[in-house]
ZAMARGU-4260 file (C-alpha; in steps of 0.2 Angstrom, whole numbers, plus 5000, padded with zeros to 4 digits):
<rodrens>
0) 5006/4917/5127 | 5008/4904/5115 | 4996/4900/5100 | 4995/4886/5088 | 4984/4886/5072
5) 4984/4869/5067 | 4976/4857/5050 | 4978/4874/5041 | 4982/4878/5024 | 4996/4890/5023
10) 5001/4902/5011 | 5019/4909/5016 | 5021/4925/5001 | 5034/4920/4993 | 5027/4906/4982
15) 5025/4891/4994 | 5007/4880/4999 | 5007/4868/5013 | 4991/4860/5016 | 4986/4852/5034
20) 5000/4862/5042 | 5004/4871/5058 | 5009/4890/5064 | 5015/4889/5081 | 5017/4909/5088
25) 5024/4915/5103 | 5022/4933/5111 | 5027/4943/5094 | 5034/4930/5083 | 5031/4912/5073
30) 5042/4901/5081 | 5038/4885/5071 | 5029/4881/5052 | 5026/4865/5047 | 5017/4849/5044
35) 5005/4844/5060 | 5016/4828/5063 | 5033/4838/5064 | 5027/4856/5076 | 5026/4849/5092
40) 5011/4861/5103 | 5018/4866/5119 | 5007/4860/5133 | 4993/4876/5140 | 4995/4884/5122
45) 4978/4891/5113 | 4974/4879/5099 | 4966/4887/5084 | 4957/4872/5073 | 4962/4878/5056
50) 4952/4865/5044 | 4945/4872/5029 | 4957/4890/5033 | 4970/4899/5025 | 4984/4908/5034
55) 4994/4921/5025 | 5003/4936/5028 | 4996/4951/5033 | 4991/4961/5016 | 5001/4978/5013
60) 4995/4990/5002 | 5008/5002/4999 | 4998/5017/4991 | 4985/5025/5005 | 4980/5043/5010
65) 4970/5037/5027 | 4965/5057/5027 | 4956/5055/5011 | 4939/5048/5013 | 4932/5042/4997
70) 4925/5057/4994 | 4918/5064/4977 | 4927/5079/4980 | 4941/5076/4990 | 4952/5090/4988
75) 4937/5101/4993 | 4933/5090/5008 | 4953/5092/5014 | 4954/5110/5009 | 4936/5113/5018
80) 4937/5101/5035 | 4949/5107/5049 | 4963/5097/5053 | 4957/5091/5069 | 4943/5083/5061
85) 4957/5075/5048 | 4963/5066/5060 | 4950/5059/5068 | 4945/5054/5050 | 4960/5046/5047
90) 4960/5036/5064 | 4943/5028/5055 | 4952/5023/5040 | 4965/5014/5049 | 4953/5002/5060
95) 4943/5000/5044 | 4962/4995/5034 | 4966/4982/5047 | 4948/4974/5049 | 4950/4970/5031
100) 4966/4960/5034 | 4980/4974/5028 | 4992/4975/5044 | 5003/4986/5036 | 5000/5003/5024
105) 5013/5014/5017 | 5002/5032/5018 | 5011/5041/5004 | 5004/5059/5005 | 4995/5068/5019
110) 4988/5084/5024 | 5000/5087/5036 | 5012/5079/5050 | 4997/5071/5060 | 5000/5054/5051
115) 5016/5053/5064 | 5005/5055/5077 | 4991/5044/5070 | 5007/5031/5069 | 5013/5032/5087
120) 4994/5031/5094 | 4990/5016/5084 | 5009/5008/5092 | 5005/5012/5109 | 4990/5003/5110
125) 4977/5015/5108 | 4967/5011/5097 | 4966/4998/5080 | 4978/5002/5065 | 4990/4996/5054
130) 5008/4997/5053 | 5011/5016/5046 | 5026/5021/5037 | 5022/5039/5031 | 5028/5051/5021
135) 5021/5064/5030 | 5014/5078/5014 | 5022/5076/4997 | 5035/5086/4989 | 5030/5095/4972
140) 5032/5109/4960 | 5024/5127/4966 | 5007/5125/4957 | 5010/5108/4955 | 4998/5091/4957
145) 4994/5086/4975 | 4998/5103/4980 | 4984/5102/4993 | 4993/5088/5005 | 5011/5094/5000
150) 5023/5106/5000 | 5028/5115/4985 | 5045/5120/4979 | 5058/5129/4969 | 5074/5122/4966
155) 5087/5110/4972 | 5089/5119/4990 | 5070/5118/4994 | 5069/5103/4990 | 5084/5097/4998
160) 5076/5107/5014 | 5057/5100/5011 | 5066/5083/5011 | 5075/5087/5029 | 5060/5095/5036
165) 5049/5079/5032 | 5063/5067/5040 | 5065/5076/5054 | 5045/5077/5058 | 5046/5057/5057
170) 5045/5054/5036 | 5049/5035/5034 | 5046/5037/5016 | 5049/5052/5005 | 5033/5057/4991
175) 5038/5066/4976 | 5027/5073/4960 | 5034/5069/4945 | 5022/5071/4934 | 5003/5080/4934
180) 4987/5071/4944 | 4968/5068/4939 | 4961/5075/4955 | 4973/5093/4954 | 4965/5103/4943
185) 4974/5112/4930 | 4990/5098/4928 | 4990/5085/4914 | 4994/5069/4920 | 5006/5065/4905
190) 5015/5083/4908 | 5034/5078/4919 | 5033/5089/4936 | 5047/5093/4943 | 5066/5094/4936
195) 5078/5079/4938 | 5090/5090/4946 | 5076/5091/4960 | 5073/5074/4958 | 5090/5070/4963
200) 5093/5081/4977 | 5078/5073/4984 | 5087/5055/4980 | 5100/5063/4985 | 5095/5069/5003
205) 5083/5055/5007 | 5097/5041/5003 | 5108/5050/5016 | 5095/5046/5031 | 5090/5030/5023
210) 5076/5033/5019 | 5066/5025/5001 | 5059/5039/4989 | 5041/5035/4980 | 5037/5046/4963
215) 5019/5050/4958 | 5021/5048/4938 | 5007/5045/4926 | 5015/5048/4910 | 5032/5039/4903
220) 5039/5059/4904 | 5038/5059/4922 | 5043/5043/4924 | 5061/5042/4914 | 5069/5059/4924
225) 5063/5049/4942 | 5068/5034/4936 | 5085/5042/4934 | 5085/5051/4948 | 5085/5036/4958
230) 5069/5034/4965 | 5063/5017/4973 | 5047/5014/4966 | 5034/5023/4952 | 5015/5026/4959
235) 5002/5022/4945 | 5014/5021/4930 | 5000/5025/4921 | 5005/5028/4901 | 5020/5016/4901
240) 5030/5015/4886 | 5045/5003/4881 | 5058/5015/4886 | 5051/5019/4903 | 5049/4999/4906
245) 5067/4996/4901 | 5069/5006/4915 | 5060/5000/4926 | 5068/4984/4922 | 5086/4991/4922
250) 5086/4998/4938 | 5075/4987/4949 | 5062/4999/4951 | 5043/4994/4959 | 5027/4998/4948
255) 5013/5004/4962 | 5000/5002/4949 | 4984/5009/4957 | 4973/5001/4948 | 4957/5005/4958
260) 4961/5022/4957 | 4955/5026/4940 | 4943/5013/4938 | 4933/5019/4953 | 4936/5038/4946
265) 4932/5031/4929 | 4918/5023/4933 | 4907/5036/4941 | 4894/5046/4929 | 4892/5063/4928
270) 4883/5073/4942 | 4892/5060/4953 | 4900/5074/4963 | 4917/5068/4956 | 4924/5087/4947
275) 4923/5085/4927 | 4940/5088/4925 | 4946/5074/4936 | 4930/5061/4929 | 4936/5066/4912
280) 4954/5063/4913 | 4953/5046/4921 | 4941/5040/4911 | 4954/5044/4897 | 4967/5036/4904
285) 4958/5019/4912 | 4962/5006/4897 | 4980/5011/4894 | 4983/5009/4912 | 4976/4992/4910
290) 4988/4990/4895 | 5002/4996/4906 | 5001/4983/4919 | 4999/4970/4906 | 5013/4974/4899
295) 5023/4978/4913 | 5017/4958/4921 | 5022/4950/4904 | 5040/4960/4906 | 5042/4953/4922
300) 5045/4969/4930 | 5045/4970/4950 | 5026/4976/4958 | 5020/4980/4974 | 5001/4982/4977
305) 4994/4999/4980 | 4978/5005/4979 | 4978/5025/4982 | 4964/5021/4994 | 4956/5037/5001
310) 4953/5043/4982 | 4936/5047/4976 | 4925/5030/4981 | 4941/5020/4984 | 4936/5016/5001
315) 4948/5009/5016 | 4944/4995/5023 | 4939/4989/5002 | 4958/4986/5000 | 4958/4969/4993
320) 4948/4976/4977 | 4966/4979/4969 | 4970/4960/4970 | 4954/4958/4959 | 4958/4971/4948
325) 4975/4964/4946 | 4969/4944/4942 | 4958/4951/4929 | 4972/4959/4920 | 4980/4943/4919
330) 4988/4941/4935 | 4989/4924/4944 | 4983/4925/4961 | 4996/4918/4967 | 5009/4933/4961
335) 4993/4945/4966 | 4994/4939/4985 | 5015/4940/4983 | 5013/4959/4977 | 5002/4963/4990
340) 5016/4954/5004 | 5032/4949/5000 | 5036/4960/4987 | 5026/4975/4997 | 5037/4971/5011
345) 5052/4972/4999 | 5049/4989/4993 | 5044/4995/5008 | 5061/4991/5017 | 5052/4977/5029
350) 5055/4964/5022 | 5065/4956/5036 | 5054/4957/5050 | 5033/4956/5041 | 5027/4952/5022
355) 5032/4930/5025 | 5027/4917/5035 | 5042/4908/5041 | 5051/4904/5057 | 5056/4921/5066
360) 5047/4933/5057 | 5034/4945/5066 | 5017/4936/5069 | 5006/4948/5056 | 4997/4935/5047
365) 4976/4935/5042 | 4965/4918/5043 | 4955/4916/5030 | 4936/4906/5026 | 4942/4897/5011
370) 4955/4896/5000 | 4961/4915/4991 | 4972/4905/4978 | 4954/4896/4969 | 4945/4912/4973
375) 4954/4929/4976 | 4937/4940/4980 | 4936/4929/4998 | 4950/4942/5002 | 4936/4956/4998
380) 4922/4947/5009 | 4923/4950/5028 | 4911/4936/5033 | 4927/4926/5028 | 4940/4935/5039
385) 4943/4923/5056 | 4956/4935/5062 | 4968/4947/5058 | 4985/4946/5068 | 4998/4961/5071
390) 5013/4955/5079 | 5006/4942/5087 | 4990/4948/5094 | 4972/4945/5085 | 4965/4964/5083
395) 4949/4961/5072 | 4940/4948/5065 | 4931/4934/5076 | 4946/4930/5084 | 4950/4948/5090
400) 4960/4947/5109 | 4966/4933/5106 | 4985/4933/5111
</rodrens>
């Protein structure tokens, strides 16, 4: 089947506006971009009138735990809920993702291997979901943060082991803990986790299956020995300092900034059901975090959207919160909606097939009421999503069957 959505105002993630212009898609993938006069419509193709809409790339958010929920308490509701009922939890979360336009999520941390299986259902065509490339549960020190969807270890050769065991159960991505969390209680955030021997063996063993590793690190000390080590990107990068940033800059790795993370933590009083501990640390750590992605945007340094969605009233399905967070830091919304496609797609590894609108790419793209780049919150509002397309198909939105 053959679509074409034409008069449309198109924003292709890497930087480009065309105005009155037409997508022309066939089974999977955009076979022509353009201006109206110059894509000619096959004849028995279904015309989509585009005026007053916005096309861009599916939105990928490259920090989620689908088997969290938003809960208060989260580690009590994973430790407390079989795994059965995680699952099905989880399947939730990944029709709620892609309704709110994100066609692809890098799930970095879960409870066990059931995000593999969660993947391959969501493929197959039984039932709505985003692109998944999982980690599977995240590798950290014994006692260490996120303990509760991860495995803990002790030196080089269980990591090196944790590593093979997370490939070979269908680990696209490799997690590691670098430094302490807010919701694990007992672990500081700006306490490193993890030596960078273990670091590196995990670098080490990943790189040899091609695979990308992904460091948890809040504070600069966890940050420098991952950095180091070799890893791909750094998630939250909260307490940045100028060392840690030359880093960054140094070696080409992503910031996954998180910014709705603590905010949403932060911004809970107490008696929320959110543990004192975990309030109390973000609520410490919220304006240098802010500090942090300003500085790290003014530096210029490479960073991809991510949201840790699933964390205590960070909700699925409320994705698009981050690209508001990140314009009201000083972001142009321009470089927000290139975070959360081109540059996600980049750090993610897919870049060559989603993340652009352009000729030959997969067809993931969302229609949008109105125009993101004059108002980024239309991304927020579901009134305004039309459709949401995954390789080449319309799965939510108005449009939903469609292709």
């Amino acid at each position: 089947m053959t679509i074409a959505i034409q008069h449309v105002r198109v924003i292709d993630g890497v930087g480009g506006v065309a105005e009155r212009a037409t997508l022309l898609i066939r089974g999977t993938k955009i076979t022509a971009i353009g201006p109206n006069r110059e894509v000619r419509i096959p004849s028995g193709c279904t015309r989509i009138d585009g005026r007053g809409l916005t096309v861009m790339p599916g939105l990928i958010d490259c920090h989620v735990h689908l088997c969290l929920g938003g809960e208060p308490d989260v580690v009590a509701a994973v430790e407390s809920e079989p795994a059965a009922y995680t699952l099905l939890k989880s399947a939730r979360h990944a029709q709620a993702t892609i309704e709110a336009g994100f066609t692809t999520v890098r799930d970095v941390g879960s409870r066990d291997h059931s995000i593999f299986a969660l993947k391959r259902a969501i493929e197959a065509g039984l039932m709505p979901g985003p692109r998944i490339v999982g980690a599977g549960q995240v590798i950290c020190m014994v006692g260490g943060h996120a303990r509760f969807i991860g495995r803990e270890v002790a030196g080089v050769e269980q990591v090196r082991s944790a590593v093979c065991d997370q490939i070979t159960a269908g680990a696209e991505v490799i997690k590691v803990i670098a430094s302490g969390g807010v919701l694990t209680p007992g672990t500081s955030p700006d306490q490193a986790q993890m030596t960078i021997e273990e670091l590196q063996a995990a670098v080490d063993e990943a790189t040899r299956a091609g695979r990308k590793v992904a460091a948890h690190a809040h504070g600069a000390s966890g940050m420098k020995p991952a950095i180091r080590a070799g890893v791909h990107s750094i998630e939250h990068a909260t307490l940045l300092d100028e060392e840690a940033a030359d880093l960054f800059e140094a070696n080409g790795v992503y910031m996954v900034p998180t910014l709705s993370a603590l905010s949403t933590t932060a911004a809970c009083r107490r008696g929320c059901g959110i543990p004192d501990s975990a309030r109390d640390k973000a609520k410490a750590m919220t304006k240098r975090h802010q500090v942090s992605f300003k500085q790290a945007y003014r530096r210029g340094l490479l960073i991809a959207m991510g949201t840790d969605a699933g964390t205590p009233f960070n909700y699925h399905g409320d994705n698009a919160q981050e690209l508001e967070r990140m314009v009201a830091l000083g972001m142009t919304p321009m470089d927000a909606m290139i975070a959360s496609t081109s540059a996600a797609a980049n750090l993610i590894g897919i870049h060559a097939s989603v993340g652009t609108l352009a000729k030959g790419m997969e067809a993931d793209l969302v229609l949008i009421d109105g125009n993101p780049l004059k108002r980024i919150e239309i991304l927020r509002d579901r009134s305004r999503i039309i459709g949401v397309m995954r390789a080449g198909q319309f799965v939510a939105g108005p449009l939903a069957g469609t292709g």
